[in-house]
C-alpha positions in Angstrom: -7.0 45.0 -89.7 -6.0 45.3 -85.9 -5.8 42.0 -83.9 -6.6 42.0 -80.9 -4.1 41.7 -77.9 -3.7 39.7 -75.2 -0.5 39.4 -72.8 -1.9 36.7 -70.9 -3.5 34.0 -73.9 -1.2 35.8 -76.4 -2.5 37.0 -80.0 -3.9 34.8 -82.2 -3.8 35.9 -86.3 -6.8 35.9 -88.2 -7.4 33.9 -91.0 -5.6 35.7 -94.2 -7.4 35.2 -97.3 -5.6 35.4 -100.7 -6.7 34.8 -104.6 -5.5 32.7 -106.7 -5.6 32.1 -110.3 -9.3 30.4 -110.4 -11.1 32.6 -107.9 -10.9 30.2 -105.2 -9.5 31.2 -101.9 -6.9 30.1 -99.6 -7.1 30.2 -95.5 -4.1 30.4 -93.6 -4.4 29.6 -89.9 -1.1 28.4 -89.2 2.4 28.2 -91.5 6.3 27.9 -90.9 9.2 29.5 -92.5 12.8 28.5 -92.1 16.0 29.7 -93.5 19.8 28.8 -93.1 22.9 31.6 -92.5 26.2 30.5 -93.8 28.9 32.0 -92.2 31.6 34.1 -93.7 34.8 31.6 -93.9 37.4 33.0 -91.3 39.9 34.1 -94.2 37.6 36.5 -95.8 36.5 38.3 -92.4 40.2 39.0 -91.5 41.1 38.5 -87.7 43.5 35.2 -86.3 41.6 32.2 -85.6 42.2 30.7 -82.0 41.4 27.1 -81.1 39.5 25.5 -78.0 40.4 26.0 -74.1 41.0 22.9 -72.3 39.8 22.1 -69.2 42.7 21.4 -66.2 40.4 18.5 -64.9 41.5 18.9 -61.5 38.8 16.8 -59.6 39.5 13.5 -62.1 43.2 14.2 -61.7 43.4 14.6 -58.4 41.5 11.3 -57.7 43.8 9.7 -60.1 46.7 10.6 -58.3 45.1 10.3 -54.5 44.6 6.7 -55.7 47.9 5.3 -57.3 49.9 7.5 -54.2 47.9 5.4 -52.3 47.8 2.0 -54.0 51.7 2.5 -54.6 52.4 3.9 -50.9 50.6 0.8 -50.0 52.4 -2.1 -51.8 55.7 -0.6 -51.3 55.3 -0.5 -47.4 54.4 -4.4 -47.7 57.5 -5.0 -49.8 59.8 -3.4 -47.3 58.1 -4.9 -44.6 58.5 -8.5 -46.0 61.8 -7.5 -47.4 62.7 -6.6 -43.7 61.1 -10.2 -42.7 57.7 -9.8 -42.1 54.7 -12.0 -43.4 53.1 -10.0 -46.0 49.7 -8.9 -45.5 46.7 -10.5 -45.5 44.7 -8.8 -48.1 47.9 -9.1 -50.3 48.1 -12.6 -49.9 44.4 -13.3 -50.0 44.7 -11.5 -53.5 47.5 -13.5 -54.6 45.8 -17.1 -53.9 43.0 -15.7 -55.4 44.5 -14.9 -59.0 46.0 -18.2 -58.9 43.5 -20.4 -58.6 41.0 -18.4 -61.0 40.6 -18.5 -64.6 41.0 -15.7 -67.0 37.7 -16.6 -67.9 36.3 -16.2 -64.2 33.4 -14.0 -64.3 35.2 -11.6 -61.2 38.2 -11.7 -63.7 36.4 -10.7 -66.5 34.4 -8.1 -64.6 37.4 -6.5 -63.4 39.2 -6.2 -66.4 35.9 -4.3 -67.6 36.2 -2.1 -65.4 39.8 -1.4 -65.8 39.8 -0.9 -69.0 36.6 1.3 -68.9 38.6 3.6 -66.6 41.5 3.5 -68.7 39.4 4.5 -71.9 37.8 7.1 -70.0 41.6 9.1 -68.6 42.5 8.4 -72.0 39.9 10.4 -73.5 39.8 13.2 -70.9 43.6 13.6 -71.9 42.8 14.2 -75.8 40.0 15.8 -75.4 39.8 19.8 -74.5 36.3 19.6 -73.2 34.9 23.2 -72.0 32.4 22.4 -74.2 30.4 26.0 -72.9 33.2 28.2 -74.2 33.6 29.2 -77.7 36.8 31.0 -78.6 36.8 34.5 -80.0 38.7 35.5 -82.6 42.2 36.0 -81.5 43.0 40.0 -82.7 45.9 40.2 -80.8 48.6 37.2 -80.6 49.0 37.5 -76.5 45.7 37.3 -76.0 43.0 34.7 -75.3 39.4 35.0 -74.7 35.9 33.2 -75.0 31.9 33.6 -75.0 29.5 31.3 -72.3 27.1 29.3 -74.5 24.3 30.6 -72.7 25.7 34.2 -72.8 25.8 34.4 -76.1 22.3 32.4 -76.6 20.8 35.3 -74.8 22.7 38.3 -76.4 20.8 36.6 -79.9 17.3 36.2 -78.3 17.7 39.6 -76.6 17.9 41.0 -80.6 15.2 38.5 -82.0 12.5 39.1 -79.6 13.2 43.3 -80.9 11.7 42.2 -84.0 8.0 43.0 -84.8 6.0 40.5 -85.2 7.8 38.1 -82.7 6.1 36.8 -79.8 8.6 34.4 -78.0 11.7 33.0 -79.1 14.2 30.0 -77.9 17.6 30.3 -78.9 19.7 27.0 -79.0 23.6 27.9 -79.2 25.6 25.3 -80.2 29.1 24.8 -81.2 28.6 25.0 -85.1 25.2 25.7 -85.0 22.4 28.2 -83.5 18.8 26.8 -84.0 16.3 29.6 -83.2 12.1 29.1 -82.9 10.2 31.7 -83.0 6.6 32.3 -82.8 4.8 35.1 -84.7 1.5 36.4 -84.3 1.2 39.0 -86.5 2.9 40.1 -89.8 3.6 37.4 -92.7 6.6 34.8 -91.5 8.3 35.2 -94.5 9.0 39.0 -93.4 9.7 38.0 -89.7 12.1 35.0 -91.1 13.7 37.7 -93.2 14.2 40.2 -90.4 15.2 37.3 -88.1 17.7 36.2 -90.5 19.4 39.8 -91.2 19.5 40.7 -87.4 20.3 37.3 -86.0 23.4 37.0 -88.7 24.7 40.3 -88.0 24.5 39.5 -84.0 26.4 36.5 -85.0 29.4 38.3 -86.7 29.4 40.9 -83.7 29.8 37.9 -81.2 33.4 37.8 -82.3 33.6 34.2 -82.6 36.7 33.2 -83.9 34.2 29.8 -85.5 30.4 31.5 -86.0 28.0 29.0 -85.9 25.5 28.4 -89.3 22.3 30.0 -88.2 19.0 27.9 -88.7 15.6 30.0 -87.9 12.2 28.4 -88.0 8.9 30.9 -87.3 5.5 29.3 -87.0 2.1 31.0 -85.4 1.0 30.2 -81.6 -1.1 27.2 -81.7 -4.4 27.4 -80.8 -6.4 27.6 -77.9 -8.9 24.8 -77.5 
């Protein structure tokens, strides 16, 4: 039977009416499918493996090092000045009398050290860390050289080859790391056969990415909802 088409409202399936075993029948307005794609292990596909770019942080280190050339530009002109025999300056001494008379557990004191060690925590992380978090690494055929894929690059080479499969009326591919979560919604054809053909296209667009780590693939289909 032909449904009827709509590019502004969409299609809506009709009801799909199957036997079973006691005559009855069974209406179908509405169902999901969903499937999981493991990857080929890196070994078996052949190719080197290549690990994350880091990020040079330059904004984070620069402001690191604007403030201790500051901070230690600072206290070394008001050591040579009172080395030379001048009073030290105000702030300086202000500071001093200040840390004298208050208690470690002063809440300033304790605020402070908060802060200084959330700052510390946070360099310390941004040193172990690679971050560029958008690039994944491509497999590495060649030794000398280096190369990666934009997140949202290869999120829309995938939908690009999903939304080419009959039966699919809109898609939203979510490319992560270690995992690529599509949703698609069907309006005609059974969503077991569009899973199927989403799953066989979407894994080999996967493989061709060239990702030196491909992502498991989860697919879920459903029908558009209704209009009221």
């Amino acid at each position: 039977m032909t449904e009827p088409q709509n590019p502004e409202h969409g299609t809506q399936r009709l009801p799909t009416v199957q036997p079973v075993e006691h005559g009855d029948v069974l209406e179908l307005d509405q169902s999901a499918s969903s499937a999981a794609y493991d990857p080929v292990p890196a070994k078996e596909r052949g190719g080197g493996g290549a690990g994350r770019f880091w990020s040079t942080r330059r904004i984070p280190a620069g402001i690191l090092a604007l403030v201790v050339l500051g901070g230690a530009g600072l206290f070394l002109y008001d050591v040579a000045a009172v080395r030379a025999g001048h009073p030290a300056m105000q702030w300086r001494r202000s500071l001093a009398d200040e840390l004298a008379r208050r208690p470690l557990n002063d809440v300033w004191v304790l605020t402070g050290a908060a802060v200084a060690t959330v700052i510390g925590l946070w360099l310390i992380v941004l040193a172990l860390t690679p971050g560029l978090r958008d690039l994944l690494p491509m497999r590495r055929d060649r030794p000398d050289v280096r190369a990666a894929l934009d997140r949202t690059a290869a999120a829309m080479v995938l939908r690009d080859r999903a939304v080419e499969v009959s039966g699919v009326q809109s898609v939203r591919v979510r490319m992560g790391r270690s995992k690529v979560g599509v949703r698609a919604v069907s309006h005609f054809r059974e969503l077991d056969d569009v899973r199927a053909d989403l799953d066989t296209v979407l894994s080999t667009g996967i493989g061709e990415l060239g990702l030196a780590r491909p992502p498991s693939l989860s697919v879920h289909v459903r029908r558009p909802a209704k209009k009221g």
